[in-house]
N, C-alpha and C positions, 0 to 999 in steps of 0.2 A: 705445362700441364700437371708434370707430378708436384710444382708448389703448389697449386692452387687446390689439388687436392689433397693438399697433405695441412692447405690451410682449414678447408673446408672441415676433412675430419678430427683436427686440432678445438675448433668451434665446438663441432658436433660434441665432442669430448667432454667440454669443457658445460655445455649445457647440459649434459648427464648429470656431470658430477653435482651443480649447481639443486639439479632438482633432486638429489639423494642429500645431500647434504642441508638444503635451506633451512630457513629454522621451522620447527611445528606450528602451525598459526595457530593463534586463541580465539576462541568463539567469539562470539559476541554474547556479552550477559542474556540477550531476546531470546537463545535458543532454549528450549524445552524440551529437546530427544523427544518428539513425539511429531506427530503429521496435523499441526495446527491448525483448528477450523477458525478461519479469519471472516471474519462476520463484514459484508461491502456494506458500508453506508448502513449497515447494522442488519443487513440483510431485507434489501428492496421490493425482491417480490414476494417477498413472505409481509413485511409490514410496513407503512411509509417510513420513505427513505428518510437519514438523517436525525430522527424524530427519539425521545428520548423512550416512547414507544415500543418500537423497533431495537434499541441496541437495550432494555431492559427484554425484550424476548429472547433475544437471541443468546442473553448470560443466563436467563431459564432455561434453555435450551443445550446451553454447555458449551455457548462457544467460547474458546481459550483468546483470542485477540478481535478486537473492535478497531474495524477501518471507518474513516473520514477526512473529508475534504476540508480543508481551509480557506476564510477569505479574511480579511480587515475592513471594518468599518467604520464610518467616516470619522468615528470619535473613538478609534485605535482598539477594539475590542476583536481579539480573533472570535469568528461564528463558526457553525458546522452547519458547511453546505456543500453542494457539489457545484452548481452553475455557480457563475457571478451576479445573472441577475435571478432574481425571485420568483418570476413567471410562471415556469415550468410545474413546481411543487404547490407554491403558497397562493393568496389570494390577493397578494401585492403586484407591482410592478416597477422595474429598476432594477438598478444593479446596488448591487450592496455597499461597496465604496463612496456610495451617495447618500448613504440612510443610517442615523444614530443606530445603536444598540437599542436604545428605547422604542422606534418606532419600529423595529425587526420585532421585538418581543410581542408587538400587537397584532402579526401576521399569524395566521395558521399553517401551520407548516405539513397540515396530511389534506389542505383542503382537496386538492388534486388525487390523491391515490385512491383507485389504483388506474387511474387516466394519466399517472402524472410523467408518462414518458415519451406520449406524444410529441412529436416533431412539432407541429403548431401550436403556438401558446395562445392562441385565442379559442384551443379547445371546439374547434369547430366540429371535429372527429367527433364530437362525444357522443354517445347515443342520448336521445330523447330519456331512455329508461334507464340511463345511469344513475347506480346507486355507489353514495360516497362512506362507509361506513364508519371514519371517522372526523368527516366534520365538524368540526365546535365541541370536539374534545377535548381542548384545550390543549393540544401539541403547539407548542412554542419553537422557534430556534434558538438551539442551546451553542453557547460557546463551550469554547474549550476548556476553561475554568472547572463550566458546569461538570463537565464530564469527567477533568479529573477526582471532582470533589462527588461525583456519583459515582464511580467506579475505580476503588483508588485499588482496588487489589488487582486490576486486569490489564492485559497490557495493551496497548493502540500500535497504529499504523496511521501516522498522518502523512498524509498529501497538499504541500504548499502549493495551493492553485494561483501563483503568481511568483510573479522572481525578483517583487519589490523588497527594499530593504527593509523598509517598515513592516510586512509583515513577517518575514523571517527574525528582525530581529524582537517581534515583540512574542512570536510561538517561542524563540529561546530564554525569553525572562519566563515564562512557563512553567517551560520546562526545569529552568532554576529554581520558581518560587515553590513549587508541587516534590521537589526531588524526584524526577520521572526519568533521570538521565538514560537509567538500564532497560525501560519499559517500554518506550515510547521509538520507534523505528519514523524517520523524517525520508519523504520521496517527492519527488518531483519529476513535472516531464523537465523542467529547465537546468541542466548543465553546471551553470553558474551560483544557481542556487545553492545547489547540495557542496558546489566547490566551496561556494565561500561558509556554508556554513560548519565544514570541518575545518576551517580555517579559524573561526569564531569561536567554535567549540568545536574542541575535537575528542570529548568526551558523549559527542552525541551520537544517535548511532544513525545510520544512511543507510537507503538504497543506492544501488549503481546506477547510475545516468545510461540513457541508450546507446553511446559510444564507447564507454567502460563494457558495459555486456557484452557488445560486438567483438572487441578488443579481445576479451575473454574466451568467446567462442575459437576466435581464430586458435590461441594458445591452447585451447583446450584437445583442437582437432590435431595439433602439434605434440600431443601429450607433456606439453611445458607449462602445465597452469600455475604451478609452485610458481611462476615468475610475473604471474600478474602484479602492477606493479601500483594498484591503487589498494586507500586502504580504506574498502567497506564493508559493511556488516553481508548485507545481503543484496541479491537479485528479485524485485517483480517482474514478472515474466507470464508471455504467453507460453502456451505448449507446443506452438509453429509461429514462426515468424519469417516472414520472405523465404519462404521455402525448407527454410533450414529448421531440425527438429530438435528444439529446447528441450525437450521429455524424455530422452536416449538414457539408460542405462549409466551412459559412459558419461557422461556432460554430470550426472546429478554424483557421481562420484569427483570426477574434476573438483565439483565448485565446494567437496566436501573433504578433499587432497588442500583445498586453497583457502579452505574457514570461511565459506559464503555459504550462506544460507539461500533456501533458493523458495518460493514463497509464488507460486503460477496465479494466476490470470485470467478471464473471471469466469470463472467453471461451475456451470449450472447444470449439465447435465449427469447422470450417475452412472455411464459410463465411464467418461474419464473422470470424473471424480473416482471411483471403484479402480481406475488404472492408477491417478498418483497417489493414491494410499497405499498401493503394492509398489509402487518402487520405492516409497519412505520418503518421498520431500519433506522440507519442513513446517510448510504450511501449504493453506490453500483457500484461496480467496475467492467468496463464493457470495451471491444475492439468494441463497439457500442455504443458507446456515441449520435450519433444521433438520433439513435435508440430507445433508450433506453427515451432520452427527448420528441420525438415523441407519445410514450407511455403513459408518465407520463402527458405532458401539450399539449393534441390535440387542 
């Protein structure tokens, strides 16, 4: 009995010293000491989603980062969308891995908003006296290209909506050919992706995959997060998840003891938006981006 505690507290010891001692961790170039207003899909229910539209409102508006979705299309062009097929937003039908870049470019991409989040894509929900106010505006879907060559001073948050190689590997010629190494934050729900893409480049910067987070939490509740032992920029995150409270005081210092940036999920109301402004995260990812800046700087 007295080895096993004397190994137990030898451990315990030894994990002290570990997290007094480990080295200081370096930010990641993304950070901006400030509680980022992260614009979703350029901020959805302020203007149609995805739309060059919307993410030109939402840098009127003074948002600091621009999120979107990725896909690849049939003649290797990453697009900015959220679905894989078109249905939902546009006046198409299909999924985009079946459809040139050329024939995307012919679709409108607000024909749907602000119907466009309907569950049924045959829009049967709509009312009779629906009115579409941007219709045959000429909103396009823009690739990623586009966006960096329209907005080359702001930073993005992209989301690889797939864990194929082809398009992972062609958002990081991109990001090569644009120089967006510092600017540009790479997430995904897929695991493998974000692995193999610090793998490939590990000059790029990542969100944590959902078992890296978990992983996290536990260490965090441990007060051992110094010993996380992945290397990523930051966390998206909700502010509750299976019970457990992402938003804690204690957790948003952890992930700021560990060099993680911690970036919540997707927060539309101004309560909690008015809550993580006061405890200082570092962003905050919102479909009210104006909103949300109205809050922050009256």
């Amino acid at each position: 009995m007295k080895k096993t505690l004397g190994g137990l507290l030898f451990i315990g010891v030894v994990l002290m010293l570990a997290q007094v001692f480990w080295p200081v961790p370096t930010l990641s170039p993304f950070v901006a000491g400030q509680v980022d207003v992260i614009a979703h899909q350029g901020g959805n229910l302020e203007w149609p989603d995805s739309t060059r539209l919307a993410y030109d409102e939402a840098v009127e508006a003074g948002a600091d980062v621009l999120e979107m979705d990725v896909h690849l299309t049939l003649d290797g062009h990453v697009v900015v969308m959220h679905d894989e097929l078109v249905d939902r937003t546009t006046n198409g039908h299909g999924a985009i891995r079946n459809m040139t870049l050329a024939h995307l470019k012919t679709l409108d991409a607000a024909y749907w908003w602000p119907y466009h989040d309907l569950d049924d894509v045959t829009k049967t929900a709509v009312p009779e006296d629906a009115v579409f106010p941007f219709r045959g505006q000429g909103e396009q879907i823009m690739t990623l290209a586009d966006m960096f060559e329209a907005y080359p001073n702001h930073r993005f948050v992209v989301e690889l909506k797939s864990d194929r190689q082809t398009l992972r590997s062609a958002v990081l010629a991109l990001l090569e050919r644009y120089d967006r190494w510092d600017s540009v934050l790479l997430a995904s729900f897929y695991q493998e992706a974000l692995q193999a893409v610090r793998r490939e480049a590990p000059q790029a910067q990542t969100y944590g995959a959902e078992a890296e987070i978990r992983l996290f939490y536990v260490l965090h509740r441990l007060y051992m997060e110094r010993l996380f032992p992945y290397d990523i920029d930051a966390f998206a995150i909700p502010m509750q998840s299976g019970g457990f409270d992402l938003s804690t005081p204690r957790f948003v210092q952890a992930a700021r003891n560990a060099g993680i940036l911690l970036h919540y999920w997707t927060i539309n109301d101004d309560a909690n938006m008015q809550a993580l402004t006061a405890l200082g995260v570092d962003g905050i990812i919102t479909d009210r981006p104006a909103r949300l800046i109205d809050l922050q700087r009256p």
